[in-house]
C-alpha positions as CSV (number, residue, x, y, z in Angstrom):
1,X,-75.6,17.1,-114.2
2,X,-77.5,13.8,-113.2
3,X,-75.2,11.2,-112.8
4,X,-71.0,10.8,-111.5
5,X,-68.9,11.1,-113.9
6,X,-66.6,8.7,-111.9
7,X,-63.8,10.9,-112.2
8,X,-62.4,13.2,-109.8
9,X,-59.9,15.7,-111.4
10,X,-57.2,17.9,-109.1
11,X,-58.2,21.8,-109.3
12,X,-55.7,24.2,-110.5
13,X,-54.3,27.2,-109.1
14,X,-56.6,29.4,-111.7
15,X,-59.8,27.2,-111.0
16,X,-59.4,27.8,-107.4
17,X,-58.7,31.4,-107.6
18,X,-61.5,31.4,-110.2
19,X,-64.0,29.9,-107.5
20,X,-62.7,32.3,-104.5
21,X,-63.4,35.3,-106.8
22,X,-67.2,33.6,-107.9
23,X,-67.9,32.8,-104.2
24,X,-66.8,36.3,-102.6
25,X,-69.8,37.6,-102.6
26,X,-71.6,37.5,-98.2
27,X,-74.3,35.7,-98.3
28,X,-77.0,38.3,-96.9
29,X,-77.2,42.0,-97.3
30,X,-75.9,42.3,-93.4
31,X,-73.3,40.5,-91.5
32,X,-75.1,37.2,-90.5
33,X,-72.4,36.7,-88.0
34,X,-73.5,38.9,-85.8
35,X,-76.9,36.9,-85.7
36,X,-74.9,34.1,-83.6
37,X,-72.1,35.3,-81.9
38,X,-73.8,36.8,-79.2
39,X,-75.0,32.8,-78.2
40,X,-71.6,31.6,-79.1
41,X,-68.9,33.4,-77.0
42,X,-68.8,36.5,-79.3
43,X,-67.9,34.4,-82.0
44,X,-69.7,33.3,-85.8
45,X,-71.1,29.4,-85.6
46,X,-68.9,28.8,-88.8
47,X,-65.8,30.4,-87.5
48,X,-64.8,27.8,-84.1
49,X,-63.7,24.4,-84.8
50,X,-65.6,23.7,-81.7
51,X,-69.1,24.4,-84.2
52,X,-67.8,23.5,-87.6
53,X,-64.6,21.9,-88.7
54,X,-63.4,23.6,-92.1
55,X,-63.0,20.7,-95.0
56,X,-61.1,22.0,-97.9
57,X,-59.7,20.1,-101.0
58,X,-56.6,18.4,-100.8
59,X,-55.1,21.4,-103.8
60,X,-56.6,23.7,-102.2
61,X,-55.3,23.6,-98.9
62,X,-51.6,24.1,-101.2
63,X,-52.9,26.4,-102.4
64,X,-53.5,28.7,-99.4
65,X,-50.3,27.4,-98.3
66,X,-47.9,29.1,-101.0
67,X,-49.9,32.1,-100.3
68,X,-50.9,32.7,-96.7
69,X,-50.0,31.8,-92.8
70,X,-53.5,31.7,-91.9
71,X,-54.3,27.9,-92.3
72,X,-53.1,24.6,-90.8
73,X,-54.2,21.2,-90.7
74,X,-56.9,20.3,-88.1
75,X,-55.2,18.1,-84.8
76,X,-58.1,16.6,-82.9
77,X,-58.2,16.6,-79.3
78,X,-60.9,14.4,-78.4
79,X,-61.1,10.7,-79.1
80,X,-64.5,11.8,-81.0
81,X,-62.6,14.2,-83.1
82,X,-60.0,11.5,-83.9
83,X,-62.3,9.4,-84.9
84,X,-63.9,11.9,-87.3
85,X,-60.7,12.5,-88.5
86,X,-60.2,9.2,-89.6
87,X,-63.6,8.4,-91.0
88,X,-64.3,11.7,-92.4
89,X,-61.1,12.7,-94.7
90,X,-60.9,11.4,-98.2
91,X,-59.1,11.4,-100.5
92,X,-60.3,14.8,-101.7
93,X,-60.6,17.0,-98.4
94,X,-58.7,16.7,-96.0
95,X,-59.8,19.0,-92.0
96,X,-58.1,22.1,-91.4
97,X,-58.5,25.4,-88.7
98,X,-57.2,28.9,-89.6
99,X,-56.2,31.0,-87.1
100,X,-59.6,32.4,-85.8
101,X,-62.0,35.3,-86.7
102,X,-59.7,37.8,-85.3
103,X,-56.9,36.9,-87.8
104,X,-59.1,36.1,-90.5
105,X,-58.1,37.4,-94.2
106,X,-61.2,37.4,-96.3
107,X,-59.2,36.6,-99.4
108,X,-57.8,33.4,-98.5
109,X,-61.3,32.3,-96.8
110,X,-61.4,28.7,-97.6
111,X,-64.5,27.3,-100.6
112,X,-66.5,25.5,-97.7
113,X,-66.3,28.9,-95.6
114,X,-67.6,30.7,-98.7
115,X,-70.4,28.1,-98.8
116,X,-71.8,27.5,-95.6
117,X,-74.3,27.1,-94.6
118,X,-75.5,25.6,-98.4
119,X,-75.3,22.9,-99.7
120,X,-76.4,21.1,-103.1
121,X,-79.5,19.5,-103.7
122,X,-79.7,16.5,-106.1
123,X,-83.4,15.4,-106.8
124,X,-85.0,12.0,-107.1
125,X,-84.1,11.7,-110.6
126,X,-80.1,12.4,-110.1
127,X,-80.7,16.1,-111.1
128,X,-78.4,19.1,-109.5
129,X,-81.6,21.7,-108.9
130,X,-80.7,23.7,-106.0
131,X,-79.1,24.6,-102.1
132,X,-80.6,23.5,-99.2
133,X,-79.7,24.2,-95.9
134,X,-76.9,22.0,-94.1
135,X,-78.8,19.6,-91.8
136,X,-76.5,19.0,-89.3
137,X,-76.6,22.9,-88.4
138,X,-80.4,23.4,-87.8
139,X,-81.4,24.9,-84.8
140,X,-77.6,26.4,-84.9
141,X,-77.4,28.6,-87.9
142,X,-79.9,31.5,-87.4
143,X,-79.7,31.5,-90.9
144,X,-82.2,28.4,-91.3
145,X,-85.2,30.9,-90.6
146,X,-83.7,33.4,-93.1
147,X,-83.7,31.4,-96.1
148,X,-85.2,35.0,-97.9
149,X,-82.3,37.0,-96.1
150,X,-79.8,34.8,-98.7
151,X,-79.2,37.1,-101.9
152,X,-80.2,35.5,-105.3
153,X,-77.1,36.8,-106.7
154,X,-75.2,34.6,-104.5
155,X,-77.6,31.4,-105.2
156,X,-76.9,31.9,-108.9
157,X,-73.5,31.9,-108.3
158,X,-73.2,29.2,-105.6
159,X,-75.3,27.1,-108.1
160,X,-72.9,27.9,-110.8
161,X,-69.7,26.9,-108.7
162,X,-70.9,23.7,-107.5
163,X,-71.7,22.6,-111.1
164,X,-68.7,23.1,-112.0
165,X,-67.1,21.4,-109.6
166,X,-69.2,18.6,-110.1
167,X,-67.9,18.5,-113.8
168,X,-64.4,17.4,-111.6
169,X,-65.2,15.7,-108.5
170,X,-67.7,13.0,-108.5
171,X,-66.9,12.1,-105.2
172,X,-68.8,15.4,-104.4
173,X,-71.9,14.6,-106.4
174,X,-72.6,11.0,-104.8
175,X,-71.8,12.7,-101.2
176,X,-74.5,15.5,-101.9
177,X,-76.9,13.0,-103.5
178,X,-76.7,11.0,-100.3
179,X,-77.3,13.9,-98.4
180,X,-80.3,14.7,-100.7
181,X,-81.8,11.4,-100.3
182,X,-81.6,12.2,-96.6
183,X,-83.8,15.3,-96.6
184,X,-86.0,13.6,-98.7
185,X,-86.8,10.9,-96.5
186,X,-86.6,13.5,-93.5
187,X,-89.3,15.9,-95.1
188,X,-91.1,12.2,-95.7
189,X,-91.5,11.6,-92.2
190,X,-92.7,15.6,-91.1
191,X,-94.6,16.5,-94.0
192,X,-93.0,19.4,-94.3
193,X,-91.7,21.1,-97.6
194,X,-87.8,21.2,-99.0
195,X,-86.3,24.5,-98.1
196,X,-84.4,24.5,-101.3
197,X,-83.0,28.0,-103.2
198,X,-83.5,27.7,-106.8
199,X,-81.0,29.8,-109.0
200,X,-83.2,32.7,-111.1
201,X,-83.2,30.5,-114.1
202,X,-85.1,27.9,-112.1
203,X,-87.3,30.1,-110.1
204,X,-88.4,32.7,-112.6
């Protein structure tokens, strides 16, 4: 894909149970969880609210609701969180919390739980060639000096989801080619390379 679409089309039950079966597979060949929750009360970075606020699609969160307990909308507490609240949800995602690593039920784990921490990378010329790491969680994810730790398997099939997705939601596309145009001017500044994960097709 190099351009939106314009067009952002609901998922369906079978696209999103489609996606939680592509994206099952853990990222690394251990449990990166345990990399971080020694420095974060015991607890995965991407499993407190307190870290990383899960954003899951509007059908999605419906989803999980006909099927499981384990999810609820997000209710700030903070005057910042209210405000992210209200800047931050679209018309497409909307913030939500489940109950908490102890209660968590891997098969209802949300898409953006399944993701983190990658995220598309567009290029320059509007093309969807990769995942790079989430910027706002460097220096938090352990994960960020591990890029080789991250399985192929799971960056072909990462890269697969998300174009996909982008077939639907072109909302998505124009976020993550903002995003991209960030690290971009980031790398820029440091001279330093893009930390992007090519799928096999790509890198081979």
């Amino acid at each position: 894909m190099t351009k939106s679409t314009s067009r952002n089309i609901p998922l369906t039950s079978e696209e999103i149970r489609y996606f939680y079966d592509l994206l099952d597979e853990s990222l690394t060949p251990y449990d990166c969880g345990k990399l971080c929750a020694p420095k974060n009360g015991g607890e995965p970075l991407c499993c407190s609210v307190e870290n990383a606020v899960p954003m899951l699609y509007r059908e999605e969160f419906a989803y999980l609701a006909k099927r499981t307990e384990l999810w609820a909308r997000w209710k700030p507490k903070t005057d910042v969180d209210k405000k992210m609240k209200k800047e931050d949800e679209t018309k497409l995602l909307v913030f939500c919390e489940c109950k908490g690593i102890a209660h968590c039920e891997r098969e209802n784990r949300s898409i953006c739980c399944r993701t983190f921490p990658l995220e598309p990378y567009i290029d320059a010329q509007g093309k969807f060639i990769g995942l790079i790491f989430m910027k706002e969680f460097r220096g938090k994810c352990p994960l960020q000096t591990r890029l080789k730790d991250i399985k192929q398997s799971v960056v072909d099939k990462h890269f697969q989801f998300w174009t996909l997705l982008f077939e639907k939601k072109s909302d998505e596309y124009d976020l993550y080619k903002g995003t991209s145009r960030g690290w971009r001017i980031s790398a820029a500044k440091t001279g330093q390379q893009l930390p992007i994960l090519y799928p096999a097709a790509v890198s081979a």
